[in-house]
PyMOL Python script that loads the backbone (N, CA, C, O; Angstrom):
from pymol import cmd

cmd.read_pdbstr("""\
ATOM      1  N   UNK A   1      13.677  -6.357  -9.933  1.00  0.00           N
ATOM      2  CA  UNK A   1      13.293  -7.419  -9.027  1.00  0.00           C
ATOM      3  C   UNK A   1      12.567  -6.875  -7.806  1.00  0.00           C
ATOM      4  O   UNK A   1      12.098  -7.800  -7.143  1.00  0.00           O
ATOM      5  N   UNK A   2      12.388  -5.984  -7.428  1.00  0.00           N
ATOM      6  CA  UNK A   2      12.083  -4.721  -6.225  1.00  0.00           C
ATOM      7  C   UNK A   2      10.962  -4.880  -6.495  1.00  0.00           C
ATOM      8  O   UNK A   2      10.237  -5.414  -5.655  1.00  0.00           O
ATOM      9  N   UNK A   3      10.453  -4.489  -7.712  1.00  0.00           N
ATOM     10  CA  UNK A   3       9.354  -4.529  -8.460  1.00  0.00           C
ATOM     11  C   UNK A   3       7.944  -5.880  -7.879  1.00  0.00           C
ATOM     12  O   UNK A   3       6.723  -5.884  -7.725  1.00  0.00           O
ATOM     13  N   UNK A   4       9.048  -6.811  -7.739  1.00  0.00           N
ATOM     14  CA  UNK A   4       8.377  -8.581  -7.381  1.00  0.00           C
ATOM     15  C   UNK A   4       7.729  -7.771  -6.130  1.00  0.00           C
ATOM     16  O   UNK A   4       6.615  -7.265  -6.261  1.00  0.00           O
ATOM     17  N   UNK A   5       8.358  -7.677  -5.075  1.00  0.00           N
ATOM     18  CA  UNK A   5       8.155  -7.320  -3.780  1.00  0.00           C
ATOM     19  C   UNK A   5       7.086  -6.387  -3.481  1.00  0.00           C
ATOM     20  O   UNK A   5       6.229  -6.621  -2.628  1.00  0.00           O
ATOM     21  N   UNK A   6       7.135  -5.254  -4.230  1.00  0.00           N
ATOM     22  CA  UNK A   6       6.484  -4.093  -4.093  1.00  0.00           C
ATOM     23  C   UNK A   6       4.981  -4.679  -4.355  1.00  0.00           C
ATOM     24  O   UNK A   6       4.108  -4.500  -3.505  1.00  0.00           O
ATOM     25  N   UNK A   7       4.723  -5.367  -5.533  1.00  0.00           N
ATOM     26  CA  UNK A   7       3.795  -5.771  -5.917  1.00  0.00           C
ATOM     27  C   UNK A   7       3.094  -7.073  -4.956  1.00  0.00           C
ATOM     28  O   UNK A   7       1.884  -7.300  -4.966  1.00  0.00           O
ATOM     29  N   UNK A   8       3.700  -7.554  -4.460  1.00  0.00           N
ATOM     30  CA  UNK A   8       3.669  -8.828  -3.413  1.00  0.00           C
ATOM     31  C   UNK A   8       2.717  -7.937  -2.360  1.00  0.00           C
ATOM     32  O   UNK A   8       1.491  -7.947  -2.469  1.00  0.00           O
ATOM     33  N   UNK A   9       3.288  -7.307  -1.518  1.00  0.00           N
ATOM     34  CA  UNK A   9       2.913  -6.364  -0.528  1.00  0.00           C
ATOM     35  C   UNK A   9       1.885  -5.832  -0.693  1.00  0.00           C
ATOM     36  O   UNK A   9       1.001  -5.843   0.162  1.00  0.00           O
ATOM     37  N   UNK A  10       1.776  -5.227  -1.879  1.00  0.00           N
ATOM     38  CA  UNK A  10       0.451  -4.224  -2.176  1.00  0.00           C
ATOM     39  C   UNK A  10      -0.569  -5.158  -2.326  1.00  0.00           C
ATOM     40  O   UNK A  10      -1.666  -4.849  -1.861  1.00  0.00           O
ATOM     41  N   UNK A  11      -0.411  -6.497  -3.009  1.00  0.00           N
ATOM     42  CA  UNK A  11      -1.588  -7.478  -2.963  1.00  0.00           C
ATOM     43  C   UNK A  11      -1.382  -7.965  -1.368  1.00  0.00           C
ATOM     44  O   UNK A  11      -2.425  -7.540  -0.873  1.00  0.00           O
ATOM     45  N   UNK A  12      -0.982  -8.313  -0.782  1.00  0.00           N
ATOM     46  CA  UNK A  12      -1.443  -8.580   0.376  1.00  0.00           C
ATOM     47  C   UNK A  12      -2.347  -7.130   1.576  1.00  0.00           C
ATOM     48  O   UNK A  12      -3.267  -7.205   2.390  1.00  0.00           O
ATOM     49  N   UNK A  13      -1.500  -6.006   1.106  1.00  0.00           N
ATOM     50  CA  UNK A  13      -2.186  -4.973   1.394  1.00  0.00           C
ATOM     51  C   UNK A  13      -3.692  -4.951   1.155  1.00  0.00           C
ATOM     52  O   UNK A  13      -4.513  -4.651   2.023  1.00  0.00           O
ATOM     53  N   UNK A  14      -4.010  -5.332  -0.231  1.00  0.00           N
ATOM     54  CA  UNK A  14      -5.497  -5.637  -0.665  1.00  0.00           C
ATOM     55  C   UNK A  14      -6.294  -6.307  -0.252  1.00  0.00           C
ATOM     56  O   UNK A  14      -7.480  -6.050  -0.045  1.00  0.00           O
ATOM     57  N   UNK A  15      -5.680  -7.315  -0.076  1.00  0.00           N
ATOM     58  CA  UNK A  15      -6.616  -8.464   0.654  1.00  0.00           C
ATOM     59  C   UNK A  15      -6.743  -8.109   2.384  1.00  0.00           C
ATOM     60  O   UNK A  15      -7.744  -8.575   2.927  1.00  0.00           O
ATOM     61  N   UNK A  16      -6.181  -7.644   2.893  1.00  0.00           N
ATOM     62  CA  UNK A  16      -6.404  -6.920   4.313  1.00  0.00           C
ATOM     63  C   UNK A  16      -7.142  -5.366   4.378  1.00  0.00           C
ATOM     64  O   UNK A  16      -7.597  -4.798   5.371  1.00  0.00           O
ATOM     65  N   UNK A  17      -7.105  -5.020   3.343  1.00  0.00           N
ATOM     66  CA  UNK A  17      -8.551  -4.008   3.252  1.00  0.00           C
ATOM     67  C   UNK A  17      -9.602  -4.405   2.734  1.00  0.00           C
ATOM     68  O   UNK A  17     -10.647  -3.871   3.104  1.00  0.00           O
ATOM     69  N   UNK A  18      -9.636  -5.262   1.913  1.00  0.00           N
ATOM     70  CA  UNK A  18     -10.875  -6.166   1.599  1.00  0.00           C
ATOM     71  C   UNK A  18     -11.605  -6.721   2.640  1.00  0.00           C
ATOM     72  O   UNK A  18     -12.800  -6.965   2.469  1.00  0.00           O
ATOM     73  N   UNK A  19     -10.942  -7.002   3.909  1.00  0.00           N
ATOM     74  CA  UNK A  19     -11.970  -7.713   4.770  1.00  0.00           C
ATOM     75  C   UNK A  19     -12.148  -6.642   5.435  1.00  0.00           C
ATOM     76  O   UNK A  19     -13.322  -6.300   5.581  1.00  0.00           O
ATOM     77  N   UNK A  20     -11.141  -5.835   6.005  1.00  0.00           N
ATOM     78  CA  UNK A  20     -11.411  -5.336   7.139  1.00  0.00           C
ATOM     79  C   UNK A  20     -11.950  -3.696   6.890  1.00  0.00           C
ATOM     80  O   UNK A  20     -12.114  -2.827   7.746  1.00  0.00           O
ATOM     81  N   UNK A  21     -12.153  -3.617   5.443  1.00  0.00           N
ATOM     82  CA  UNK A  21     -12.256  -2.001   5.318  1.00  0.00           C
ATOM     83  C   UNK A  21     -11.339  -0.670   5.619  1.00  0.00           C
ATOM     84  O   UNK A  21     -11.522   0.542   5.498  1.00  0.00           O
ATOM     85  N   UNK A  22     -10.519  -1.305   5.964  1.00  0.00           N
ATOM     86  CA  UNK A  22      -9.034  -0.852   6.586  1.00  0.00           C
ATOM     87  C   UNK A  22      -7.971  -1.147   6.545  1.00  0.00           C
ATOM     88  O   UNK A  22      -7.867  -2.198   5.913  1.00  0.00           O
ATOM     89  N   UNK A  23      -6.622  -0.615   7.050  1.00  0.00           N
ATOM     90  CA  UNK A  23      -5.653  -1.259   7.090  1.00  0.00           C
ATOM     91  C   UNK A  23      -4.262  -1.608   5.785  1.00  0.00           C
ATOM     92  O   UNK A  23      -3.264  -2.315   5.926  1.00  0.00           O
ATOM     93  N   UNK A  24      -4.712  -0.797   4.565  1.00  0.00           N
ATOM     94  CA  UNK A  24      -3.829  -0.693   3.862  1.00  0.00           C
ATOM     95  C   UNK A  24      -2.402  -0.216   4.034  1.00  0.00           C
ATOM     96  O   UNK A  24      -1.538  -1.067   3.827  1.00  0.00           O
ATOM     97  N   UNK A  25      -2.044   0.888   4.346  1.00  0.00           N
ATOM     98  CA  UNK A  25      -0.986   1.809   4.462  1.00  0.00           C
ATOM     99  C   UNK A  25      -0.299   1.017   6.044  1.00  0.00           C
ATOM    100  O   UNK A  25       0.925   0.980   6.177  1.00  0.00           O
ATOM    101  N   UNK A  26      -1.137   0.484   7.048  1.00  0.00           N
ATOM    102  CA  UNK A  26      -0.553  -0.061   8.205  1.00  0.00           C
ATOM    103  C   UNK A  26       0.789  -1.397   7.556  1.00  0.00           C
ATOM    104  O   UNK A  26       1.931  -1.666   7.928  1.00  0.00           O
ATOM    105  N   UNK A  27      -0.034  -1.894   6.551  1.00  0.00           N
ATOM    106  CA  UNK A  27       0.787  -3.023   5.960  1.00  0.00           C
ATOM    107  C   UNK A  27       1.626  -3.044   4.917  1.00  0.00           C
ATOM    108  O   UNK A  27       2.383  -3.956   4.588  1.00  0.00           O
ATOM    109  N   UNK A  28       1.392  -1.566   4.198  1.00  0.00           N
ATOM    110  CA  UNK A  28       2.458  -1.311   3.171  1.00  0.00           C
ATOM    111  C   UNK A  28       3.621  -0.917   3.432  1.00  0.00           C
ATOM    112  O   UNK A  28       4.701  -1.402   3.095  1.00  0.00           O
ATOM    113  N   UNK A  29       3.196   0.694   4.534  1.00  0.00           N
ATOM    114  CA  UNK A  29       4.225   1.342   4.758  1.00  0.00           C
ATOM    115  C   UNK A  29       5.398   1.233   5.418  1.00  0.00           C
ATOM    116  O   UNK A  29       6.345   2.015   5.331  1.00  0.00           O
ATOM    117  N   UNK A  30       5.312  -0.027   6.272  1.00  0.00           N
ATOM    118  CA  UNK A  30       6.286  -0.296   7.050  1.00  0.00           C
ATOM    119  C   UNK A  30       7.625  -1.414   6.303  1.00  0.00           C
ATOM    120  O   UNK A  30       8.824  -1.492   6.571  1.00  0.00           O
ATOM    121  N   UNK A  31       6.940  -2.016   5.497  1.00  0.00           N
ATOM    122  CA  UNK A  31       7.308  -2.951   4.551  1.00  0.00           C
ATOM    123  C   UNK A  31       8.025  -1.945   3.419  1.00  0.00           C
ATOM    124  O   UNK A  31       9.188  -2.300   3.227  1.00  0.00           O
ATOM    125  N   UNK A  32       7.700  -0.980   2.757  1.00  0.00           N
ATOM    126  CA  UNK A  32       7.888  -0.356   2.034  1.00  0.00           C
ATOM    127  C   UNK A  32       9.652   0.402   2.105  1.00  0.00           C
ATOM    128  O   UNK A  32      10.702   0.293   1.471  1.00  0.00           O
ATOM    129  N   UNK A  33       8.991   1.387   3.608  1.00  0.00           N
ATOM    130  CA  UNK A  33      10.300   1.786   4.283  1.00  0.00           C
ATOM    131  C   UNK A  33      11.547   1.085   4.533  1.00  0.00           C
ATOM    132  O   UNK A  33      12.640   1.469   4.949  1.00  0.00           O
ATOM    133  N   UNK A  34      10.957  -0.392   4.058  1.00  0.00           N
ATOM    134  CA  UNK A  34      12.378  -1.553   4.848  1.00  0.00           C
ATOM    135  C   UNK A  34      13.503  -1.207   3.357  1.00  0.00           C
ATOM    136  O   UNK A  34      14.718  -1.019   3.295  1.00  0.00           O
ATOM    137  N   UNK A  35      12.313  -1.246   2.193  1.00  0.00           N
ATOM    138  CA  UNK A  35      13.029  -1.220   0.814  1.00  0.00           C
ATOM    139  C   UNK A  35      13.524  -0.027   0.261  1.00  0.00           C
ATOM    140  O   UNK A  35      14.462  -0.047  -0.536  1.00  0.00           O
ATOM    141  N   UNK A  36      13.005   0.948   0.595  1.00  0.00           N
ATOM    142  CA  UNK A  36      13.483   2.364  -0.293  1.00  0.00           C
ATOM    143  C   UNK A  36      13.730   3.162   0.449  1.00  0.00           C
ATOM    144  O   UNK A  36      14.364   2.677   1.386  1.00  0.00           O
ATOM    145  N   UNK A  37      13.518   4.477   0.574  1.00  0.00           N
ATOM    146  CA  UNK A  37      13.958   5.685   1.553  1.00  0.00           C
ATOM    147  C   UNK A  37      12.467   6.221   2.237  1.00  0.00           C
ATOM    148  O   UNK A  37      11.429   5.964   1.626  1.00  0.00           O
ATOM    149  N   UNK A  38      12.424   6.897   3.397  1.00  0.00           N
ATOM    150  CA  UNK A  38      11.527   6.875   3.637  1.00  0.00           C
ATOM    151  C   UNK A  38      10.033   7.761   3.173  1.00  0.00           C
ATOM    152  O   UNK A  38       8.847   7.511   3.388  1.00  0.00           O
ATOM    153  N   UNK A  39      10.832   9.068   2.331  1.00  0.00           N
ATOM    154  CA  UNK A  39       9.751   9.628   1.470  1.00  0.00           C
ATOM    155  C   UNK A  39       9.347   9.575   0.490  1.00  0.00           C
ATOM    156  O   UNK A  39       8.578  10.394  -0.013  1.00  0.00           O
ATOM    157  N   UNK A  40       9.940   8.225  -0.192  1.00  0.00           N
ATOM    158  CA  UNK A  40       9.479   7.420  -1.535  1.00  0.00           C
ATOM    159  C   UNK A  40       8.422   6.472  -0.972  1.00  0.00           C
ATOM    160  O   UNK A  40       7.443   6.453  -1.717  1.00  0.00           O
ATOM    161  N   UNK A  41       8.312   5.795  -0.064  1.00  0.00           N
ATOM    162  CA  UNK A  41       7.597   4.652   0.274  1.00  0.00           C
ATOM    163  C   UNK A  41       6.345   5.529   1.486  1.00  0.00           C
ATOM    164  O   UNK A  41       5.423   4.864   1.958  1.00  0.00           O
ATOM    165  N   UNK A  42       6.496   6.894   1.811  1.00  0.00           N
ATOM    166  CA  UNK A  42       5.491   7.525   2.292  1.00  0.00           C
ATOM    167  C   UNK A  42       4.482   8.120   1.296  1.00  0.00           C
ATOM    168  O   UNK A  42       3.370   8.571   1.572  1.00  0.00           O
ATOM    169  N   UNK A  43       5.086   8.036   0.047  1.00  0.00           N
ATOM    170  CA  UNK A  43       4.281   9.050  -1.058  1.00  0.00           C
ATOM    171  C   UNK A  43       3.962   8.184  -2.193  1.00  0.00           C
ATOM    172  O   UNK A  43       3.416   8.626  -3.204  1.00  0.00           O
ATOM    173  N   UNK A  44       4.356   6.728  -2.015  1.00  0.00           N
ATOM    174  CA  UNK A  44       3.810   5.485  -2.722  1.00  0.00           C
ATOM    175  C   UNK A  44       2.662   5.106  -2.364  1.00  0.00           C
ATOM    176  O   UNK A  44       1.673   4.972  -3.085  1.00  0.00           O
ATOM    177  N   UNK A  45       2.819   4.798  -0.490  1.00  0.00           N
ATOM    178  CA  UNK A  45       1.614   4.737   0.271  1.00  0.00           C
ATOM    179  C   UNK A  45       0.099   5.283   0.064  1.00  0.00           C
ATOM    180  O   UNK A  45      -1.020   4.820  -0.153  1.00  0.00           O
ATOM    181  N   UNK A  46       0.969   7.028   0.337  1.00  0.00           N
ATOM    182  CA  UNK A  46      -0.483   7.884  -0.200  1.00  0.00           C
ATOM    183  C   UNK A  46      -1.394   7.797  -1.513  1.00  0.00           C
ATOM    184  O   UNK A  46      -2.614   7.905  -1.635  1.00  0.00           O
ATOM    185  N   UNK A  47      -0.247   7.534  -2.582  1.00  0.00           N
ATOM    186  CA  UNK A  47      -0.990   7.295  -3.704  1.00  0.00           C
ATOM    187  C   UNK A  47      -1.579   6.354  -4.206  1.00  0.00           C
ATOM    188  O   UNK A  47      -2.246   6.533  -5.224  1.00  0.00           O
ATOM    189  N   UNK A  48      -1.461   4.937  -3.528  1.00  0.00           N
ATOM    190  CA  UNK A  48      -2.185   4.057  -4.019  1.00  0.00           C
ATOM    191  C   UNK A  48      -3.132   4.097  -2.678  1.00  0.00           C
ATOM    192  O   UNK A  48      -4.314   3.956  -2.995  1.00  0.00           O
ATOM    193  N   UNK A  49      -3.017   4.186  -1.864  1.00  0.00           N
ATOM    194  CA  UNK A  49      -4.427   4.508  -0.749  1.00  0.00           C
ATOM    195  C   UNK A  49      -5.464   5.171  -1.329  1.00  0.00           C
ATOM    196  O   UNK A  49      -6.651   4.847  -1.285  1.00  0.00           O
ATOM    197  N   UNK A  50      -4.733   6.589  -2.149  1.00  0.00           N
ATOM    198  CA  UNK A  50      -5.617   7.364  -2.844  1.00  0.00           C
ATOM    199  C   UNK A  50      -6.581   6.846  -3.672  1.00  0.00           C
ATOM    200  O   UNK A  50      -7.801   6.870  -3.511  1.00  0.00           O
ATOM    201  N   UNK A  51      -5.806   6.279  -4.757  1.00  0.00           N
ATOM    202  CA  UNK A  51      -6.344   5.820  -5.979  1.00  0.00           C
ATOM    203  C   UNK A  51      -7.590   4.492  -5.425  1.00  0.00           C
ATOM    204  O   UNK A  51      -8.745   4.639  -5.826  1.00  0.00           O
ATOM    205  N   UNK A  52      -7.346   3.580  -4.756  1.00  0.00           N
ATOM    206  CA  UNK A  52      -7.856   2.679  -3.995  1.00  0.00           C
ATOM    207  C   UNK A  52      -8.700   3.178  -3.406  1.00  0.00           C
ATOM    208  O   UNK A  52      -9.742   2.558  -3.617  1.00  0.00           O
ATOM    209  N   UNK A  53      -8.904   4.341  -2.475  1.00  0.00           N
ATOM    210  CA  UNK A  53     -10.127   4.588  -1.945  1.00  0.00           C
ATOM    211  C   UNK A  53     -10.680   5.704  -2.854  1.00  0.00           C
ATOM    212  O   UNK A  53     -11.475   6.345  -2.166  1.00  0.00           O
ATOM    213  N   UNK A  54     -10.612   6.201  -4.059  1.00  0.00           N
ATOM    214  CA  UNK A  54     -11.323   6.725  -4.559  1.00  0.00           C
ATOM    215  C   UNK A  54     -12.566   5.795  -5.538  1.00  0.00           C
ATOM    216  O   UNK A  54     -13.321   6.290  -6.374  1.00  0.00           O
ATOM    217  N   UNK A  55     -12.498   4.554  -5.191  1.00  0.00           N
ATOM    218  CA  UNK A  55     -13.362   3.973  -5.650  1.00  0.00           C
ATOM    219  C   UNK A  55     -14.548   3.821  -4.485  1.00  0.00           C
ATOM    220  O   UNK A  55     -15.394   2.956  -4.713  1.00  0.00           O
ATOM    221  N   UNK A  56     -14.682   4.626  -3.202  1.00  0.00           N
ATOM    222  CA  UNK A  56     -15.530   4.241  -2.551  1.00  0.00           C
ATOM    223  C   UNK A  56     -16.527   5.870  -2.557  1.00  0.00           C
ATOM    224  O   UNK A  56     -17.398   6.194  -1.750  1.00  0.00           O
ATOM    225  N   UNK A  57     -16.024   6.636  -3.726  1.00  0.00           N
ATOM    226  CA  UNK A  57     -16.681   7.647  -4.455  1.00  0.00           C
ATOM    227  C   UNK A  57     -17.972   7.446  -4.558  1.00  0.00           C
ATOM    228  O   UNK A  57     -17.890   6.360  -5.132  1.00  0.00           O
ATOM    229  N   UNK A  58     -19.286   7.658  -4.443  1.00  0.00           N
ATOM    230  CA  UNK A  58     -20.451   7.561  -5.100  1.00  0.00           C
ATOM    231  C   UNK A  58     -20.730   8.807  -5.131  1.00  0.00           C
ATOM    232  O   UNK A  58     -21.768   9.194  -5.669  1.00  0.00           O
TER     233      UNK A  58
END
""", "prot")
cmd.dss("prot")
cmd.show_as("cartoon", "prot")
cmd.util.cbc("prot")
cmd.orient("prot")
């Protein structure tokens, strides 16, 4: 059910880097930390930031 949430967040995460070009990890990570421990939800952060901005690759 964690699962619901996590996924909730990260789409709203999306849609606030979509406009603003920014601002992912400001809106995950704090949200994140509320749910898990804090170096699971620091190294969740990084990796979908990662993966997410490696599409701005050319």
């Amino acid at each position: 059910m964690i699962w619901l949430e996590f996924m909730a967040v990260t789409r709203s995460a999306g849609v606030v880097l979509g406009f603003t070009e920014f601002g992912g990890a400001p809106v995950m990570a704090p949200v994140f930390m509320m749910l898990i421990d804090l170096l699971t939800a620091t190294s969740i952060t990084l990796m979908a930031n990662t993966v997410v901005g490696s599409a701005n690759f050319r």
